[in-house]
Residue, then its C-alpha position, 0 to 999 in steps of 0.5 A: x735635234x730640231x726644236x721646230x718638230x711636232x714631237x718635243x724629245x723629254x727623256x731618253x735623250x742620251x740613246x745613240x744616234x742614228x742618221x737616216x734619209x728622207x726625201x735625199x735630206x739628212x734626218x738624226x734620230x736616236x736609236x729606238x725611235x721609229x721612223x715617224x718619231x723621227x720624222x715629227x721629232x725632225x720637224x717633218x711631215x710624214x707624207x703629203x694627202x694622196x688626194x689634197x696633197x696636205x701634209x701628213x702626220x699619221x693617224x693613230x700612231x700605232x699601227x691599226x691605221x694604214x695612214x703611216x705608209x711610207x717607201x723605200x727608193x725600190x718600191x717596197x714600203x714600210x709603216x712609219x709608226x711601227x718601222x725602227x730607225x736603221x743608220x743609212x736607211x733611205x726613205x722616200x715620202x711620195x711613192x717611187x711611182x709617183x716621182x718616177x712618172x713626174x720626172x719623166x714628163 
């Protein structure tokens, strides 16, 4: 587990681990987690700002927001603070539109 992340992991660190994919890179989680506990304790941002492209990390972390969307390579999304982490899930954390239009300019 990164130290490099915006979560630090205090307790509960003896859960299993759960290896996922974001962006085609490697992410281990543990068993539990949601995929945005998993993505700030991995030292990632959630998302890129749809306007600024800044980096996002959630708003309220707790599911009233609308901020945590993220996708699945299909299209469908999924909301990063309530979604728990799956061995062998697939994540995308720009929509599959977006990167679809840029790879084929």
């Amino acid at each position: 587990m990164s130290e490099r992340g915006q979560f630090r992991r205090v307790a509960e660190t003896g859960r299993r681990p759960v290896r996922l994919r974001v962006d085609g890179e490697a992410v281990e989680a543990l068993d539990g987690d949601t995929v945005l506990v998993a993505l700030l304790t991995a030292g990632r941002r959630l998302r890129d700002n749809e306007f600024e492209r800044r980096p996002r990390a959630g708003f309220c972390l707790m599911g009233a927001c609308q901020d945590c969307w993220i996708w699945r390579p299909d299209g469908g999304r999924v909301r990063a603070c309530s979604t728990p982490v799956a061995d062998g899930m697939d994540l995308l954390t720009r929509s599959p539109l977006e990167q679809w239009s840029i790879r084929a300019s």
